[in-house]
ZADO-1210 file (C-alpha; in nm, 4 decimals, padded with zeros to 6 digits):
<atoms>
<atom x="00.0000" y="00.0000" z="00.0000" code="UNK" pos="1"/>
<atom x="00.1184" y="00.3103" z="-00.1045" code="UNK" pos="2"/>
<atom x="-00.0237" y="00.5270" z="00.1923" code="UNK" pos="3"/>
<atom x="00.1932" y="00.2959" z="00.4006" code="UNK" pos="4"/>
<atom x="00.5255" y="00.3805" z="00.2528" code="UNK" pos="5"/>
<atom x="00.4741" y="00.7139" z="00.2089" code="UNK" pos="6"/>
<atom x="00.4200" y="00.7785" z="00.6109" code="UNK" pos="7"/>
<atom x="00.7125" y="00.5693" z="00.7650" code="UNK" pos="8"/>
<atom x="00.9086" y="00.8675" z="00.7698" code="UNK" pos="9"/>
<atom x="00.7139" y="01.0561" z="00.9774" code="UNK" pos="10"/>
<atom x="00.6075" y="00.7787" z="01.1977" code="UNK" pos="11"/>
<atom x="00.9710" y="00.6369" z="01.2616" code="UNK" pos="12"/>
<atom x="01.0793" y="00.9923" z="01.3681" code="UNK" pos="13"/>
<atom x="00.7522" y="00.9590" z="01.6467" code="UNK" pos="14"/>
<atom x="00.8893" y="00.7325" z="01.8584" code="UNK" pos="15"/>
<atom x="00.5714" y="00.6048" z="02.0040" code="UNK" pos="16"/>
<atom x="00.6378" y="00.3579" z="02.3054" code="UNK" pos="17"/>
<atom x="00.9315" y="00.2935" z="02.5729" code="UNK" pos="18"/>
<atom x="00.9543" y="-00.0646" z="02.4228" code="UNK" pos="19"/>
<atom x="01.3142" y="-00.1397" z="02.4999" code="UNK" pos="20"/>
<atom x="01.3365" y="-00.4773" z="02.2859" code="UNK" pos="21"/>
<atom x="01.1976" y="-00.6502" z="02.0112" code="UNK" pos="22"/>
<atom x="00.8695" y="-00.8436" z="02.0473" code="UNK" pos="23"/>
<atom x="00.9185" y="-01.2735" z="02.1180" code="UNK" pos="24"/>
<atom x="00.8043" y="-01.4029" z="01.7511" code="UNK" pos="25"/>
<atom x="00.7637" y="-01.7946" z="01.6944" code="UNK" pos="26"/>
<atom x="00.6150" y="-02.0618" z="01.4425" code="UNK" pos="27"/>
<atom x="00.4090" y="-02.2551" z="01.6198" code="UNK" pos="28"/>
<atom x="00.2832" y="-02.5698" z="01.4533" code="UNK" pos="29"/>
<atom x="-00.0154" y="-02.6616" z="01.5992" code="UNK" pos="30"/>
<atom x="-00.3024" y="-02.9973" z="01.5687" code="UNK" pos="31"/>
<atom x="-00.3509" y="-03.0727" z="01.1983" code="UNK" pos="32"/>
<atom x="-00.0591" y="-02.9747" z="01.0966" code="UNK" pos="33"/>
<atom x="-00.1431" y="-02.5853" z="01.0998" code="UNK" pos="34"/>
<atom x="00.1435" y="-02.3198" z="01.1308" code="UNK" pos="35"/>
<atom x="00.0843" y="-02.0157" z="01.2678" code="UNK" pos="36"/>
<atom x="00.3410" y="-01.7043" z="01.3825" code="UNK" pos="37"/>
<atom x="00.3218" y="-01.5973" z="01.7411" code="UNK" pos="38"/>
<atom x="00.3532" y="-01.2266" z="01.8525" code="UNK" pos="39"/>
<atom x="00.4118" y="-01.1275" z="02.2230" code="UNK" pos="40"/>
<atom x="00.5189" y="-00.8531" z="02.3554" code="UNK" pos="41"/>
<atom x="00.6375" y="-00.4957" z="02.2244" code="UNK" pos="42"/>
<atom x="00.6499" y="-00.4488" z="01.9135" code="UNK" pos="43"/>
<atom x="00.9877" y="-00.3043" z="01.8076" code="UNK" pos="44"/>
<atom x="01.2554" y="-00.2720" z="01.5564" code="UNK" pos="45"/>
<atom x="01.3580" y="-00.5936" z="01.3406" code="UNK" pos="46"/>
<atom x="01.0350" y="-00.7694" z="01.4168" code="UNK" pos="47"/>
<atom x="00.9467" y="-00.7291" z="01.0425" code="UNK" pos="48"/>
<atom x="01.2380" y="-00.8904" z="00.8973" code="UNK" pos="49"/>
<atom x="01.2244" y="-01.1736" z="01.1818" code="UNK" pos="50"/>
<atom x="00.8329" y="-01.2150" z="01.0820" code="UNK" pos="51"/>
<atom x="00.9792" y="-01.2503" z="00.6847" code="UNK" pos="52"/>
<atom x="01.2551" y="-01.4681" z="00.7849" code="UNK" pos="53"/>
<atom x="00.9757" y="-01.7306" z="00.9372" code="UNK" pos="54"/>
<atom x="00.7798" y="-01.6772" z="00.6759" code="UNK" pos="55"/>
<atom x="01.0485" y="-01.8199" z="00.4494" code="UNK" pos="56"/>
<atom x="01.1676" y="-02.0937" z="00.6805" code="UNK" pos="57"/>
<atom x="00.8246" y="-02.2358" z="00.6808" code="UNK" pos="58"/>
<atom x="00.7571" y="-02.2027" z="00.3000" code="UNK" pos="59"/>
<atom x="01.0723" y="-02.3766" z="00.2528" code="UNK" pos="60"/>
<atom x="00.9635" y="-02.6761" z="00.4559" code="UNK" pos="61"/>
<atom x="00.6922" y="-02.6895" z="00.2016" code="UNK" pos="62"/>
<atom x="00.4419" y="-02.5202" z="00.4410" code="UNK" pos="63"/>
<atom x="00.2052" y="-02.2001" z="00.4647" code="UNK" pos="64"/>
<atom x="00.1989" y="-01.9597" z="00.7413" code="UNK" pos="65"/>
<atom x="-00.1898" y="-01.9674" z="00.8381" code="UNK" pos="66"/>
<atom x="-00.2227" y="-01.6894" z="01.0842" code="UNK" pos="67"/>
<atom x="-00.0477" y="-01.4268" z="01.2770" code="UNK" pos="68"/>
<atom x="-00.1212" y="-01.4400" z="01.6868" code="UNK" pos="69"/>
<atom x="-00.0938" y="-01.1138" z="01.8482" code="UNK" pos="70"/>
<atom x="-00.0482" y="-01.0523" z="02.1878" code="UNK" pos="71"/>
<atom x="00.1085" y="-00.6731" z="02.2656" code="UNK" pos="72"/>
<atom x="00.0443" y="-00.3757" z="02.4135" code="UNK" pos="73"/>
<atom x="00.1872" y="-00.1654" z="02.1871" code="UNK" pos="74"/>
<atom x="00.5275" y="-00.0381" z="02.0712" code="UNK" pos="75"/>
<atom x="00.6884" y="00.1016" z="01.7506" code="UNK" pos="76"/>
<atom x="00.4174" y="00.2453" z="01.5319" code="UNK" pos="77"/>
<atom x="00.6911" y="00.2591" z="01.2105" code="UNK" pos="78"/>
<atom x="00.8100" y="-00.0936" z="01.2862" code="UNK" pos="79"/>
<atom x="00.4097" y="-00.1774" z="01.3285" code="UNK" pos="80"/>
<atom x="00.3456" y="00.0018" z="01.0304" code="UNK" pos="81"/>
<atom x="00.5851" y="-00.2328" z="00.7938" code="UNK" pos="82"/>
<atom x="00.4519" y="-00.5362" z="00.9502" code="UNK" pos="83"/>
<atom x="00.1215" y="-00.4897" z="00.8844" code="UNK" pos="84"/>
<atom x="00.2280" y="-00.4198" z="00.4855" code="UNK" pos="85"/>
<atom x="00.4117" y="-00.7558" z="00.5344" code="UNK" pos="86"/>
<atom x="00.1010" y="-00.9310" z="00.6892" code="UNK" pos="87"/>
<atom x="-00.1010" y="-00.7644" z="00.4301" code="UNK" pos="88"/>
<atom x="00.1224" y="-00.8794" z="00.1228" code="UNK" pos="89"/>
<atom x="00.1021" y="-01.1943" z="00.2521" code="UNK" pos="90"/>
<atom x="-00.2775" y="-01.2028" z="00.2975" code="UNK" pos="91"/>
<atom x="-00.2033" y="-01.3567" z="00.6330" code="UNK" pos="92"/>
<atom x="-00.5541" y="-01.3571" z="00.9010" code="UNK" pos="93"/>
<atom x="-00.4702" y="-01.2548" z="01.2209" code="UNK" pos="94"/>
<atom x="-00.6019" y="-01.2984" z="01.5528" code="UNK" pos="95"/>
<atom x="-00.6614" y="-01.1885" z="01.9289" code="UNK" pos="96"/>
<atom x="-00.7225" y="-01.4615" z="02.1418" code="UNK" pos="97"/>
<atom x="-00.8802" y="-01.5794" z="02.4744" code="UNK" pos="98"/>
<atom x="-00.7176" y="-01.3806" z="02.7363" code="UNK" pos="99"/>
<atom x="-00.4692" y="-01.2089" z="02.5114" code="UNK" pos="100"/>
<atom x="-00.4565" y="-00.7677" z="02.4696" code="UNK" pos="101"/>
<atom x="-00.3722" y="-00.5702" z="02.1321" code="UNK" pos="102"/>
<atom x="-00.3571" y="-00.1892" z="02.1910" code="UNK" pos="103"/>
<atom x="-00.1715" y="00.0775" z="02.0277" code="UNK" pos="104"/>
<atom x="00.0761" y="-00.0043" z="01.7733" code="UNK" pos="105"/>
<atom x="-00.0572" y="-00.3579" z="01.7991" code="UNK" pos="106"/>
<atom x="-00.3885" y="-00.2457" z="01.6598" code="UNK" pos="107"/>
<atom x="-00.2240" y="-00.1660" z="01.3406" code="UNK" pos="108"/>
<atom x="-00.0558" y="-00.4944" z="01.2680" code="UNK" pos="109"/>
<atom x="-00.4023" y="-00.7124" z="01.3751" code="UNK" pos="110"/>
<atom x="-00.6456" y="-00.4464" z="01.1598" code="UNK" pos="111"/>
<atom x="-00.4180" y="-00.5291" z="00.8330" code="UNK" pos="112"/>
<atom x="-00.5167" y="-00.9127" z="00.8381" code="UNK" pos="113"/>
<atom x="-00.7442" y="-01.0148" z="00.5109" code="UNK" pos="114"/>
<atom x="-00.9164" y="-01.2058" z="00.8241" code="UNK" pos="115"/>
<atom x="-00.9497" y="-01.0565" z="01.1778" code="UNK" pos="116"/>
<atom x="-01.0733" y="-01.2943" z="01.4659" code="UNK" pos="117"/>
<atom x="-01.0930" y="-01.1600" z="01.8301" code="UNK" pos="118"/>
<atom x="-01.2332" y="-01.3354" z="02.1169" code="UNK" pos="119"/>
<atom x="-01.4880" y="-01.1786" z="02.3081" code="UNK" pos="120"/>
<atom x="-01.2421" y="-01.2640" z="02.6404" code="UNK" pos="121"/>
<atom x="-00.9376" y="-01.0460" z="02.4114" code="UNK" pos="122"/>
<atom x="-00.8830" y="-00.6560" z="02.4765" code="UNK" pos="123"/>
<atom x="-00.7898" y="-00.4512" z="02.1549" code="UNK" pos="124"/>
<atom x="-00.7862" y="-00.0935" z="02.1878" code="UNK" pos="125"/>
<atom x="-00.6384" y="00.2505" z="02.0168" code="UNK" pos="126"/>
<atom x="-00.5516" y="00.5830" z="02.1292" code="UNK" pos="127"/>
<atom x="-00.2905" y="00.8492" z="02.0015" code="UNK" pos="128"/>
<atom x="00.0627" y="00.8437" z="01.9883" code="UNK" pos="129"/>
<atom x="00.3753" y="00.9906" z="02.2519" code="UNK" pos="130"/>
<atom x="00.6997" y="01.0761" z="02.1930" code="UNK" pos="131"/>
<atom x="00.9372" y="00.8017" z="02.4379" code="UNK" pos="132"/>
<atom x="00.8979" y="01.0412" z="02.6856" code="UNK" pos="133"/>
<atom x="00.5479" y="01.0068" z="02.6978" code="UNK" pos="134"/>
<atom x="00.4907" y="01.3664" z="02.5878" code="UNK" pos="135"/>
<atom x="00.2175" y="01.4773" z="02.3031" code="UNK" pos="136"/>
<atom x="00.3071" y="01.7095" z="02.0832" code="UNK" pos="137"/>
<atom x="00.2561" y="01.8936" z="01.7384" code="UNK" pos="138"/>
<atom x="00.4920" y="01.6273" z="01.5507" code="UNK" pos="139"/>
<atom x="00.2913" y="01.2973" z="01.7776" code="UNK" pos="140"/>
<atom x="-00.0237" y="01.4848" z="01.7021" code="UNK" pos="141"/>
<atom x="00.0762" y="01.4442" z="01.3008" code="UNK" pos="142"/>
<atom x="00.1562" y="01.0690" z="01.3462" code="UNK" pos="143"/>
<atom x="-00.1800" y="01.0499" z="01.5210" code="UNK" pos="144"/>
<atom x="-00.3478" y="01.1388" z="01.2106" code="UNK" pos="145"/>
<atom x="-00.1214" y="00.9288" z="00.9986" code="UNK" pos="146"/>
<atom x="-00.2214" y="00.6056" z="01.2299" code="UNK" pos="147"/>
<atom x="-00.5214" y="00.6913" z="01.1494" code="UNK" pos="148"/>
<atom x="-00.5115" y="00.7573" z="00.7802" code="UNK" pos="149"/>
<atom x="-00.3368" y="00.4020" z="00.7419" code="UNK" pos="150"/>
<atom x="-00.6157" y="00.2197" z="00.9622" code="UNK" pos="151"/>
<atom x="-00.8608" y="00.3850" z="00.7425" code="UNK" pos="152"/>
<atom x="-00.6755" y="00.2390" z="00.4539" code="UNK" pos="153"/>
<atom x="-00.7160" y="-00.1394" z="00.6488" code="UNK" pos="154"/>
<atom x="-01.0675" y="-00.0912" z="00.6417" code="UNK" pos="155"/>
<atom x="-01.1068" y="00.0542" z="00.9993" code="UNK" pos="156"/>
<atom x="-01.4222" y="00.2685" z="01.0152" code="UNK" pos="157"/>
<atom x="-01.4543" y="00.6356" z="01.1383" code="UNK" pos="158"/>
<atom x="-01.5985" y="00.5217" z="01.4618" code="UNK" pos="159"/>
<atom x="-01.2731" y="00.3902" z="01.5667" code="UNK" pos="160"/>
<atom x="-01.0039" y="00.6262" z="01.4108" code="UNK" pos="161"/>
<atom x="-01.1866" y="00.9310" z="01.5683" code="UNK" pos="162"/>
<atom x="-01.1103" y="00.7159" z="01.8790" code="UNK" pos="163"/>
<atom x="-00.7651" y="00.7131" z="01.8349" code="UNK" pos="164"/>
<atom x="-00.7493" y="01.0790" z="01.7710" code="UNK" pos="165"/>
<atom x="-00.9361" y="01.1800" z="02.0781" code="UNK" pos="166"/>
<atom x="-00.7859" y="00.9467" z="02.2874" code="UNK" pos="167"/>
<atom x="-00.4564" y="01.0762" z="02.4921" code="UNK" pos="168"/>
<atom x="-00.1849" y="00.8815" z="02.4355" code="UNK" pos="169"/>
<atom x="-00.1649" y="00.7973" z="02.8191" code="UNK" pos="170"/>
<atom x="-00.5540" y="00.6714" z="02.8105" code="UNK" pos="171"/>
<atom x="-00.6455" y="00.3701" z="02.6077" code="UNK" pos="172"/>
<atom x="-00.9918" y="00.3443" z="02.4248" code="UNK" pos="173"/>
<atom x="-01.0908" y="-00.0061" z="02.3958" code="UNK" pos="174"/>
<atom x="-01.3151" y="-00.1342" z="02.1548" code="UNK" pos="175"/>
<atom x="-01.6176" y="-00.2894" z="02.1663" code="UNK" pos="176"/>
<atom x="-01.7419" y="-00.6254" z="01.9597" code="UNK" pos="177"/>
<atom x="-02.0071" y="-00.4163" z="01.7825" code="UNK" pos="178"/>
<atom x="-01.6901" y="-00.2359" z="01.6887" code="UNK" pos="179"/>
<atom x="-01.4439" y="-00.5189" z="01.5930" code="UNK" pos="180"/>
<atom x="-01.7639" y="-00.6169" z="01.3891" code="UNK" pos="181"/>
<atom x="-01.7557" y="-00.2918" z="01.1940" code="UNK" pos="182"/>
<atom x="-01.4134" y="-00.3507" z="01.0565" code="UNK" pos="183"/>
<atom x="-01.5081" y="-00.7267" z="00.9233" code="UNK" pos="184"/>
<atom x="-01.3947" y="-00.8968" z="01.2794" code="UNK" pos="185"/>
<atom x="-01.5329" y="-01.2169" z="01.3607" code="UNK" pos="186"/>
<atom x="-01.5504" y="-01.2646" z="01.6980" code="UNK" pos="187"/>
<atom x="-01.4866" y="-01.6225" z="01.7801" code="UNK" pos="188"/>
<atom x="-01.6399" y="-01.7435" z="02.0902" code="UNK" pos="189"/>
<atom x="-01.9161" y="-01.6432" z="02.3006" code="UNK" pos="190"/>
<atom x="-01.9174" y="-01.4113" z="02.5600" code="UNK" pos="191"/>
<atom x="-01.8766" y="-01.5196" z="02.9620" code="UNK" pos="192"/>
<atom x="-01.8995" y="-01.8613" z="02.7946" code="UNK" pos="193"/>
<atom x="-01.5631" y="-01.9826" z="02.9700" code="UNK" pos="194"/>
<atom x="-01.2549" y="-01.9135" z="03.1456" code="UNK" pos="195"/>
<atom x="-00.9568" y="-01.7945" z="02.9196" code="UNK" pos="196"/>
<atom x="-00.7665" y="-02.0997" z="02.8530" code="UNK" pos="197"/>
<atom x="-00.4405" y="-02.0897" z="03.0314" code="UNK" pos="198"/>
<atom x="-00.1997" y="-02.1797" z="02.6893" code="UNK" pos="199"/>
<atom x="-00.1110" y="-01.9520" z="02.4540" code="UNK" pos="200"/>
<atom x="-00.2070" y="-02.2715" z="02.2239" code="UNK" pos="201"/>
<atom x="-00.5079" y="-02.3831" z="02.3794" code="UNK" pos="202"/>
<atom x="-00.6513" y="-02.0158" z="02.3528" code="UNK" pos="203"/>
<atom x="-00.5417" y="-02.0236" z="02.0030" code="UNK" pos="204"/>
<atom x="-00.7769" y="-02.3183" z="01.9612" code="UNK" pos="205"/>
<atom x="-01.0514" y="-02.1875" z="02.1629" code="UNK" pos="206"/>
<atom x="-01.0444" y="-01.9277" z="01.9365" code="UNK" pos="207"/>
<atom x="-01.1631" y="-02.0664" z="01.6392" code="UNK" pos="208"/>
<atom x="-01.4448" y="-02.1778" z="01.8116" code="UNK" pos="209"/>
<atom x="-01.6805" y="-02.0159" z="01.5904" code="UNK" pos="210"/>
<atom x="-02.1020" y="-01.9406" z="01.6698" code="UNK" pos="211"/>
<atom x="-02.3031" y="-02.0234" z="01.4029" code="UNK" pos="212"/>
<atom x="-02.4077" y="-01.6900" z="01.3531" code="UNK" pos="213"/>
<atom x="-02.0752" y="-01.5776" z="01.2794" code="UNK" pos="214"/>
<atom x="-02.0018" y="-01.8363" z="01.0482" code="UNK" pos="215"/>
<atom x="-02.2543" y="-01.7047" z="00.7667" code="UNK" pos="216"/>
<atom x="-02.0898" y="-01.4031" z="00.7852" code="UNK" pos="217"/>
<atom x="-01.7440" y="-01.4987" z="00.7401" code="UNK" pos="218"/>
<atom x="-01.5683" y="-01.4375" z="00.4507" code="UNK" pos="219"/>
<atom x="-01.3559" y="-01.6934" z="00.2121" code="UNK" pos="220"/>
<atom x="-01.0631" y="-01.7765" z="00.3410" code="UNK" pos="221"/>
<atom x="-00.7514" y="-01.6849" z="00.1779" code="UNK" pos="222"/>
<atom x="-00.4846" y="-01.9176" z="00.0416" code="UNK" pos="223"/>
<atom x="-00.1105" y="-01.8421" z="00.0162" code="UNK" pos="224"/>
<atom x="-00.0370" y="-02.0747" z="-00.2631" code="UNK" pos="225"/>
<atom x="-00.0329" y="-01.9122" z="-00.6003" code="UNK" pos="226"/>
<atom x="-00.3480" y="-01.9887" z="-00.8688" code="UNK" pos="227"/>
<atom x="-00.1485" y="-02.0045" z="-01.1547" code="UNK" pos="228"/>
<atom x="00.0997" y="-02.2360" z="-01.3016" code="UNK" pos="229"/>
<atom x="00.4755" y="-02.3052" z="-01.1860" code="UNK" pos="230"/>
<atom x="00.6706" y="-02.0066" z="-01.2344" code="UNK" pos="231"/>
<atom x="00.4182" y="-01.7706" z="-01.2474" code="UNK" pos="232"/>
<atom x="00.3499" y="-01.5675" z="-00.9047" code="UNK" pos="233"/>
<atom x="-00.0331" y="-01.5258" z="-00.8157" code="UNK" pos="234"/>
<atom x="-00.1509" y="-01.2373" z="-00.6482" code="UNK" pos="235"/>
<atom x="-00.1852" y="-01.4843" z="-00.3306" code="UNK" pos="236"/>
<atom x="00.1323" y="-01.5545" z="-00.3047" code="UNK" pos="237"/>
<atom x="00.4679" y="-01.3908" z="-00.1357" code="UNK" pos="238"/>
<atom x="00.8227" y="-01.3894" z="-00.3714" code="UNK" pos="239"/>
<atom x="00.9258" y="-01.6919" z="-00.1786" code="UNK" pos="240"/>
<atom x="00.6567" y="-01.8878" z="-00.1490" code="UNK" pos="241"/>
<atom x="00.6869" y="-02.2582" z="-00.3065" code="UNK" pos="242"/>
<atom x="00.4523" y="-02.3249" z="-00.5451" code="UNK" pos="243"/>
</atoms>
């Protein structure tokens, strides 16, 4: 996306979190053979490239990457930013789970899935960017409207980005399902229905445990693997991928 490129300068010189180190990614193959990447933690600088790099590992093991897990409070909004444009290039779902958070910076990376699952027991919330001393100011207010420009762009409705740009940076605005609804989210389990599972795994598998009702609205789902023959990249498909 171009709107995505375009902004990364202003947004990497808005340092928008005191994350000190890079979020904990992992592949995590889970029952049925699925293969998913794992996010926890602040997001922060090289968590891109060590997204792509598992990415590649998997596809050259002959498997897909099926979904990204996200579990954050925040961090980076520029290193965010370019992993949402991976996620997005990739066409890669992405999910909140069962007694997981996604706020901030985090927000970005899980509104750029072509899916979006949340569990009614997840918290996902937005609010406007600091400076890494936690101050506001004219430049933060700027990458405040830039956030919400490239949300926008994800398919995030006005409801929400006028949330993020009324919401001090210090306060956190979190969302509602009738609003994870309005950007496409389908919300995965049912709520009070049970305790968060304990695992990060197990409340990756409690969250695909879909209602009915929320089945009919779900859309296709997406597959990696190119539609076209050997040799010949499909719009579903990243450089790397094995075909």
């Amino acid at each position: 996306m171009t709107i995505l490129s375009s902004m990364l300068g202003l947004l990497g010189a808005a340092i928008v979190s005191t994350a000190a180190t890079a979020a904990e990614l992992n592949s995590v193959t889970l029952k049925d053979d699925v293969t998913i990447i794992a996010l926890s933690g602040d997001v922060a600088g090289g968590d891109t490239e060590a997204a792509e790099a598992l990415i590649k590992t998997a596809n050259d093991s002959n498997r897909l990457i099926s979904a990204v897990r996200l579990d954050s409070p925040g961090g980076s909004l520029s290193e965010a930013v370019q992993l949402a444009n991976l996620i997005r290039r990739a066409k890669l779902p992405t999910i909140v789970a069962a007694g997981s958070r996604c706020a901030s910076a985090c927000f970005i990376v899980f509104a750029a899935g072509i899916e979006k699952f949340a569990s009614y027991d997840a918290a996902i919330g937005v609010h406007g960017v600091s400076d890494k001393f936690g101050h506001e100011t004219a430049q933060t207010e700027e990458a405040t409207m830039a956030m919400a420009r490239i949300a926008s762009g994800f398919g995030v409705p006005p409801r929400i980005t006028r949330q993020m740009v009324t919401t001090h940076a210090h306060d956190i605005a979190w969302l509602t399902p009738d609003d994870l609804r309005g950007m496409g989210t389908i919300m995965t389990d049912r709520p009070g229905r049970r305790t968060p599972p304990t695992s990060a795994d197990d409340r990756w598998v409690a969250g695909f445990d879909i209602p009915s009702d929320e089945r009919t609205t779900r859309p296709q789902q997406t597959d990696q693997r190119s539609t076209e023959g050997p040799g010949k990249p499909g719009r579903n498909s990243m450089p790397w991928q094995k075909r």
